[in-house]
VOPAGU-2260 file (C-alpha; in pm, 1 decimal, decimal comma):
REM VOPAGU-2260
SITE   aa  ch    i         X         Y         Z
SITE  UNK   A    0    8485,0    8095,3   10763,0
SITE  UNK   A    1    8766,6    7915,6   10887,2
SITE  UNK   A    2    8879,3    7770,3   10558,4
SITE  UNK   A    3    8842,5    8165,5   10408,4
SITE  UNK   A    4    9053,9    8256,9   10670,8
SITE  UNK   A    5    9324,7    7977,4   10621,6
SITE  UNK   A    6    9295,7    8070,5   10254,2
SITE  UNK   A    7    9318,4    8450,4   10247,2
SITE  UNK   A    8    9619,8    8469,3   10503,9
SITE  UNK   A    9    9844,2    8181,8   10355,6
SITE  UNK   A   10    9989,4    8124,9   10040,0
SITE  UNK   A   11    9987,6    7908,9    9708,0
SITE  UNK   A   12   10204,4    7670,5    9570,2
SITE  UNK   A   13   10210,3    7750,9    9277,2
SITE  UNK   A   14   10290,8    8141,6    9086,1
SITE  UNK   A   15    9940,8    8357,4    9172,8
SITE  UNK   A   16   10093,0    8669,2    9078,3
SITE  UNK   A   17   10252,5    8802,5    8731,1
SITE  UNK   A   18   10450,8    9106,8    8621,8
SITE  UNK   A   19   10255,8    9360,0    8442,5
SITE  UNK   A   20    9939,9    9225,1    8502,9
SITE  UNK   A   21    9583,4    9409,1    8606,1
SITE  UNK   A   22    9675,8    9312,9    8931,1
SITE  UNK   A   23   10025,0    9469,5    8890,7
SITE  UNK   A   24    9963,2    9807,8    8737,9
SITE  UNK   A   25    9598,7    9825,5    8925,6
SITE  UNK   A   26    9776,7    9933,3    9249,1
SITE  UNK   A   27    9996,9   10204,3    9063,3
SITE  UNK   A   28    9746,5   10367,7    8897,7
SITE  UNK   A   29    9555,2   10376,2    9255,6
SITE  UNK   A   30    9853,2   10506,3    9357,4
SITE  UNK   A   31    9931,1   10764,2    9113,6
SITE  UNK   A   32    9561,4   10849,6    9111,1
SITE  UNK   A   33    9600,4   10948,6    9529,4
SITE  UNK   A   34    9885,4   11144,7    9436,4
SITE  UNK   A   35    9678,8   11374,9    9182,2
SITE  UNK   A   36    9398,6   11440,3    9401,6
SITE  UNK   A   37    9656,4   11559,5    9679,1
SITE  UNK   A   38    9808,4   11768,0    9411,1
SITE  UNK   A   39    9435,9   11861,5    9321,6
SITE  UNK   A   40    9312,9   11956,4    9638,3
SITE  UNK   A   41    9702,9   12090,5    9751,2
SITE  UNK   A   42    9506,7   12412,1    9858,2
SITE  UNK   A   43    9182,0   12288,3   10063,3
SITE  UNK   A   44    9399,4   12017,1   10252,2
SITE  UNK   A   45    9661,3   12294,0   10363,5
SITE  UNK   A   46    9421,0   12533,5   10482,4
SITE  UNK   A   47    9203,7   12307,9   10681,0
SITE  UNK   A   48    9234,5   12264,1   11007,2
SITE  UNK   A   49    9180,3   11853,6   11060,6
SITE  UNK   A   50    9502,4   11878,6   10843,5
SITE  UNK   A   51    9670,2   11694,9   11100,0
SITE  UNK   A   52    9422,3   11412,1   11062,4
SITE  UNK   A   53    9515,7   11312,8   10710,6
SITE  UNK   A   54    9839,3   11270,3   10826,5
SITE  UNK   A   55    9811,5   11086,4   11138,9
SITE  UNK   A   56    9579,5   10860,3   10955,1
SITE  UNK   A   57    9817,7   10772,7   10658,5
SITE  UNK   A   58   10102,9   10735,8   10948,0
SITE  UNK   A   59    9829,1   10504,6   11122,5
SITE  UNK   A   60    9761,3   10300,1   10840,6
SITE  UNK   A   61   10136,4   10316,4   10732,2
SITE  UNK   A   62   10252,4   10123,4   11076,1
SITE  UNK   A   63   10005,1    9895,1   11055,1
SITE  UNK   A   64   10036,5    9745,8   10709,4
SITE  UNK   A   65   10426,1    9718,1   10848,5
SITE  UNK   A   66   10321,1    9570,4   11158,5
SITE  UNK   A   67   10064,2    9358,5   11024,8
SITE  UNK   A   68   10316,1    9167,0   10796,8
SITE  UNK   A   69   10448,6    9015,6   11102,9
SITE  UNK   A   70   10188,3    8981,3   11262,7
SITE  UNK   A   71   10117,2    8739,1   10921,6
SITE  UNK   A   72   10433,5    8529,1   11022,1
SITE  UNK   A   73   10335,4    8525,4   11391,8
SITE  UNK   A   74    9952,1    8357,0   11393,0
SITE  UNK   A   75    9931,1    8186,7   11087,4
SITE  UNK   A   76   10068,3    7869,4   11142,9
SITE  UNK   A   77   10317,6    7741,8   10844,4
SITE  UNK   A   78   10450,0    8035,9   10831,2
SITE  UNK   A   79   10636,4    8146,1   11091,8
SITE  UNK   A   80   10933,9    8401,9   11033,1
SITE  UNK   A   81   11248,5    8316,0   11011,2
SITE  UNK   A   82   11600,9    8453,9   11072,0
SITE  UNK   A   83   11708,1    8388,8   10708,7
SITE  UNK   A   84   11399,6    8612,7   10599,1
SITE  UNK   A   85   11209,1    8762,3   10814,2
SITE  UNK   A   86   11456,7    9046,6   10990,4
SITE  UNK   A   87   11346,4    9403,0   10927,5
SITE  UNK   A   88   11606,8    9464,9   10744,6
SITE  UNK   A   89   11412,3    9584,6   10378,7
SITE  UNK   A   90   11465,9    9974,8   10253,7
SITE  UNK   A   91   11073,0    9944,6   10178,3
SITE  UNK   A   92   11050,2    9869,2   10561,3
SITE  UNK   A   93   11179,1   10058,6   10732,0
SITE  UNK   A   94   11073,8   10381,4   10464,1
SITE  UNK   A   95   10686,8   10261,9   10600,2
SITE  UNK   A   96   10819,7   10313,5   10943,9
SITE  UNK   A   97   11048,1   10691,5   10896,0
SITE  UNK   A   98   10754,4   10799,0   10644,4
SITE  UNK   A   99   10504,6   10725,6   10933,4
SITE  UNK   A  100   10712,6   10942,5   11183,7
SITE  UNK   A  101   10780,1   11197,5   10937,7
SITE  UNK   A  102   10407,6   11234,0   10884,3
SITE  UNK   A  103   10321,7   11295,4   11225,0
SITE  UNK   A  104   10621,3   11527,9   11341,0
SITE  UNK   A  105   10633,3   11710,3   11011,8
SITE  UNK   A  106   10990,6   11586,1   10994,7
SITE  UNK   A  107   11215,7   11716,5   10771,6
SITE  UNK   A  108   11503,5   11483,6   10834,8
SITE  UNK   A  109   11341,8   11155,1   10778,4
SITE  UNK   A  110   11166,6   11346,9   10424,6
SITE  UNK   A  111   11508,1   11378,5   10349,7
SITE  UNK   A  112   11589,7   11008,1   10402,9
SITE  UNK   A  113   11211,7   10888,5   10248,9
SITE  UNK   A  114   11223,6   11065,7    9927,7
SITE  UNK   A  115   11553,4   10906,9    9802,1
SITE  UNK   A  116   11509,8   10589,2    9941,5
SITE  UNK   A  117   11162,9   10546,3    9781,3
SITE  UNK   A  118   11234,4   10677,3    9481,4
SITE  UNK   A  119   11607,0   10530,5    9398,5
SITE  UNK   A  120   11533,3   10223,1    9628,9
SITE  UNK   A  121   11180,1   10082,3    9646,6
SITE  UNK   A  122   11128,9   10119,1    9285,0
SITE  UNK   A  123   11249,0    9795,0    9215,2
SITE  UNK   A  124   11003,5    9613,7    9469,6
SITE  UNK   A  125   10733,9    9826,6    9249,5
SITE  UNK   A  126   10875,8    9726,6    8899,5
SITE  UNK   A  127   10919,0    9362,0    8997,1
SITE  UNK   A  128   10724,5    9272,2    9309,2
SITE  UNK   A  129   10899,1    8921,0    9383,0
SITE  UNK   A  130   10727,4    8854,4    9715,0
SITE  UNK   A  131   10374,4    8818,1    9571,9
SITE  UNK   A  132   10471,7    8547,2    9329,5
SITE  UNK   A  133   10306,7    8324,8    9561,2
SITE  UNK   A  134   10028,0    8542,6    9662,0
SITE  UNK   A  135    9751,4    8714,0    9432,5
SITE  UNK   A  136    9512,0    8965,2    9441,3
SITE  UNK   A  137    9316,1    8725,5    9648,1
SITE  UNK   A  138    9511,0    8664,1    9966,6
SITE  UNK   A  139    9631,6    8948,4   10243,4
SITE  UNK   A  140    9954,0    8951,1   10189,0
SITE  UNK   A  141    9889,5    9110,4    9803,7
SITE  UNK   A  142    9692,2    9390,0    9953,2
SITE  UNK   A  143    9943,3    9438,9   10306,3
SITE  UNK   A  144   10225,1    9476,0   10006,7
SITE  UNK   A  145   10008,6    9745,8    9813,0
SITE  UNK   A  146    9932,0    9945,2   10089,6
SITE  UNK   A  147   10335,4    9927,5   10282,9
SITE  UNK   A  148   10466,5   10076,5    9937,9
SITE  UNK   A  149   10167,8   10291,4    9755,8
SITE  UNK   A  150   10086,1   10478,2   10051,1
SITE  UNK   A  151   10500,2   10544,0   10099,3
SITE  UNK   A  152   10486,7   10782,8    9840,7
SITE  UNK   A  153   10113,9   10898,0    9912,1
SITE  UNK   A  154   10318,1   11053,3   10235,5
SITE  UNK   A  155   10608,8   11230,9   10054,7
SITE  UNK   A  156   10460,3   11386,8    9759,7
SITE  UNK   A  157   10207,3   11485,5   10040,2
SITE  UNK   A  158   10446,2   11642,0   10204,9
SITE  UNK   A  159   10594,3   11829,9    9911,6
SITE  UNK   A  160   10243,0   11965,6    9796,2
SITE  UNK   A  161   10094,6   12070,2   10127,6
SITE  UNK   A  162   10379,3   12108,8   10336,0
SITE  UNK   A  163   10611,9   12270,5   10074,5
SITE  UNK   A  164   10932,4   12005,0   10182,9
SITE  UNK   A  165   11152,0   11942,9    9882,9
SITE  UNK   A  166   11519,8   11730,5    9896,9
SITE  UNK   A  167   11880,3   11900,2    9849,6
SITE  UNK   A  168   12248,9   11775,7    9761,8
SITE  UNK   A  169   12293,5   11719,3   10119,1
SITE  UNK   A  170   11994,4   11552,8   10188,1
SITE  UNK   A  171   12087,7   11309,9    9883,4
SITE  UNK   A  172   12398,6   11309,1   10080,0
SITE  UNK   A  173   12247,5   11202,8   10427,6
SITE  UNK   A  174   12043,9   10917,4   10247,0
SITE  UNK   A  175   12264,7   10738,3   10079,7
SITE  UNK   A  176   12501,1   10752,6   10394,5
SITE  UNK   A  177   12201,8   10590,6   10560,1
SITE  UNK   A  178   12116,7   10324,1   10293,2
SITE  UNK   A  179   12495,4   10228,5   10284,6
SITE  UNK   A  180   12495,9   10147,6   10652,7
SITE  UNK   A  181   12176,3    9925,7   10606,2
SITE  UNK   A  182   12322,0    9757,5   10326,4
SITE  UNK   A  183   12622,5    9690,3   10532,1
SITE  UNK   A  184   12423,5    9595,4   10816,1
SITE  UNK   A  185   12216,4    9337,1   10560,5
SITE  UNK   A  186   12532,3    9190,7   10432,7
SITE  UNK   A  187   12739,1    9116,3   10771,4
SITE  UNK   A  188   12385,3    8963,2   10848,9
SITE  UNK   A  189   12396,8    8774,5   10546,5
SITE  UNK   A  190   12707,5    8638,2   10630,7
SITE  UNK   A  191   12646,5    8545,6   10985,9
SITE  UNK   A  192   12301,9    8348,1   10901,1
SITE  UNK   A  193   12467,9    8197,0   10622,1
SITE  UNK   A  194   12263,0    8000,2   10341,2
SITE  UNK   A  195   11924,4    8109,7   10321,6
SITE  UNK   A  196   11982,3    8463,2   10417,2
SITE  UNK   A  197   11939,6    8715,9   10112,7
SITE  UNK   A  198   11889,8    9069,2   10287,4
SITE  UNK   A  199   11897,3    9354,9   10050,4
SITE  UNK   A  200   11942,6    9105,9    9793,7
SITE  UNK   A  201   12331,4    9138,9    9832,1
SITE  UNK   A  202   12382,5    8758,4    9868,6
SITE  UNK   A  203   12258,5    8626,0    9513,0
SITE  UNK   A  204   11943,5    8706,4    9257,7
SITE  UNK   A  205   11600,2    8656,0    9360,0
SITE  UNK   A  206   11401,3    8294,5    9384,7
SITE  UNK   A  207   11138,3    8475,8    9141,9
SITE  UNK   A  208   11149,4    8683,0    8789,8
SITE  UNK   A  209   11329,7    9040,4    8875,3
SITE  UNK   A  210   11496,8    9338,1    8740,4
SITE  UNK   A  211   11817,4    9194,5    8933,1
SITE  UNK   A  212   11832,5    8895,9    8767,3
SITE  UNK   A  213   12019,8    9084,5    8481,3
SITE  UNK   A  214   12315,9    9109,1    8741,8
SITE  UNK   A  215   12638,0    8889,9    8756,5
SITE  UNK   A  216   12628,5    8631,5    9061,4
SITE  UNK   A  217   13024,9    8772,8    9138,0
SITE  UNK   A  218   12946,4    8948,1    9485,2
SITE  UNK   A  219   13172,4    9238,0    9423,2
SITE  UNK   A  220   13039,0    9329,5    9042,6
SITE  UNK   A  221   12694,6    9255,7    9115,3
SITE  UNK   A  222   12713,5    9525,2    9417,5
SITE  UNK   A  223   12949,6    9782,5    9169,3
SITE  UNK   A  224   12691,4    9761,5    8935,9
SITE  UNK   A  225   12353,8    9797,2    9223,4
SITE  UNK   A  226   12582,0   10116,5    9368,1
SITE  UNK   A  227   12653,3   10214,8    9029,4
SITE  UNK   A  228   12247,5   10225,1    8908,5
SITE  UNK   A  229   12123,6   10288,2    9302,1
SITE  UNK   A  230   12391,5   10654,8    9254,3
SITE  UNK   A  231   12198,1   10741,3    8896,1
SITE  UNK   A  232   11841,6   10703,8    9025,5
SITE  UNK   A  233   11951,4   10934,9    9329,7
SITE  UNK   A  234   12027,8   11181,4    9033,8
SITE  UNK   A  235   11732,4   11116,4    8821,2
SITE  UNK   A  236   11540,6   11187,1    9146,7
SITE  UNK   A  237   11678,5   11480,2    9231,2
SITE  UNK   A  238   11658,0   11633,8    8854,6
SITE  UNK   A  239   11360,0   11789,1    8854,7
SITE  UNK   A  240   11464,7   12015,0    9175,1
SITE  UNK   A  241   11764,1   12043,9    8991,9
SITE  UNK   A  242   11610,4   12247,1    8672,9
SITE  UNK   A  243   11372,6   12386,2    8906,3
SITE  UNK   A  244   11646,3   12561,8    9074,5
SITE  UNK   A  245   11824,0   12603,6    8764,4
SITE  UNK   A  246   11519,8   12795,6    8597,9
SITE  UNK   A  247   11480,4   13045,8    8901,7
SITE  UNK   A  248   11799,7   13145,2    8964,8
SITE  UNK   A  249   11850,9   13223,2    8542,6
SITE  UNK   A  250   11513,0   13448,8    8572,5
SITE  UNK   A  251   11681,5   13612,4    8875,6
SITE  UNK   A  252   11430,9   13450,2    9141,2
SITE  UNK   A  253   11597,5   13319,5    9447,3
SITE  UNK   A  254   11593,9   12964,9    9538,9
SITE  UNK   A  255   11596,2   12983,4    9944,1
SITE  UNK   A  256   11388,8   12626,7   10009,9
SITE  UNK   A  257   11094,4   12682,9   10163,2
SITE  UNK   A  258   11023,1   12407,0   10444,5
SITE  UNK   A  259   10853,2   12312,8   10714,8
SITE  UNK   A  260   11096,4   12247,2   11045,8
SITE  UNK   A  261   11091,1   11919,3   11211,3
SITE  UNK   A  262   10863,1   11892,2   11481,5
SITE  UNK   A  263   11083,7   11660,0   11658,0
């Protein structure tokens, strides 16, 4: 037991995890597949009243796959955190942590933040997930990473199809304000650690295979060209409300957003 244990919490030496593998696409499809049966079932889940419970249980399980990475670095010996990795400084971080809050207060102002930053941020940890290159489908860390960044966008399209929220130009807005000041916060952090430190991968490409790896090593083009491609996915994200709007208001129907007010 103890050697399963050692096993199934640590890491390899050597790549256990490639891109666009079964054990790559497995957990989007999972993924996608949750989303349709909330879409599915939209109607039953709204009108029943343990709604609450979904939600508190996806915020539950939301914290603790976030909580549990640490936890990882704490009590496994050999792998203790460190300052030039281990801050919570990551957009897919602290999206777990507002998406868990938003799910239990009904919060419209951290939707807002979650929807953009999931969709025009932790996309690329999805596309190319670098920090399982030494951990596989047979180790905890695979499944803690799965769970932190599937069940992120479980939570907002939940709260689009059940609780009618939806994003606008000024929640767009309000994001990006918010992922520039963590990005600013990464690289003055970056800069005080010195070698080592990477937050927000501002500091230089990625150890392992990744869609940034395209990207100049120049500091100042290399974050041009992550602003420039971070800006178009906040469009591309906000598109389809976009047309949506677009369509109603040319067939005279008004577009007044219908949402749920924060709780909090």
């Amino acid at each position: 037991m103890k050697e399963f244990l050692h096993y199934f919490f640590g890491q390899g030496q050597e790549q256990e995890f490639a891109l666009f593998t079964l054990s790559h696409v497995a957990p989007i499809l999972v993924g996608i597949g949750l989303i349709f049966l909330v879409w599915q079932f939209r109607e039953k889940i709204a009108g029943w009243r343990g709604e609450r419970y979904v939600r508190y249980g996806l915020a539950f399980i939301l914290i603790l796959s976030d909580m549990s990475y640490y936890w990882r670095l704490t009590c496994y010996p050999g792998l203790s955190g460190s300052l030039q990795d281990s801050l919570p400084l990551t957009v897919c971080g602290w999206a777990a942590i507002f998406c868990s809050y938003m799910l239990v207060g009904k919060s419209k102002s951290l939707f807002e933040i979650c929807y953009f930053w999931l969709l025009a941020g932790s996309i690329f940890a999805v596309l190319t997930p670098t920090p399982l290159t030494y951990t596989g489908f047979t180790r905890f860390r695979y499944y803690q990473f799965w769970t932190e960044h599937i069940l992120g966008y479980v939570a907002i399209f939940y709260m689009i199809f059940i609780h009618k929220m939806r994003p606008t130009i000024r929640s767009a807005v309000k994001s990006y304000v918010g992922l520039v000041i963590l990005a600013a916060v990464a690289y003055f952090t970056n800069r005080m650690i010195g070698p080592g430190a990477n937050y927000l991968f501002l500091a230089r490409p990625e150890a392992a295979p990744s869609v940034l790896d395209i990207l100049p090593p120049v500091f100042w083009l290399r974050t041009l060209i992550m602003a420039a491609v971070i800006t178009t996915l906040y469009g591309v994200a906000y598109l389809p409300w976009y047309l949506r709007d677009r369509k109603a208001r040319l067939n005279g129907v008004s577009t007044e957003e219908t949402m749920v007010p924060s709780d909090t």
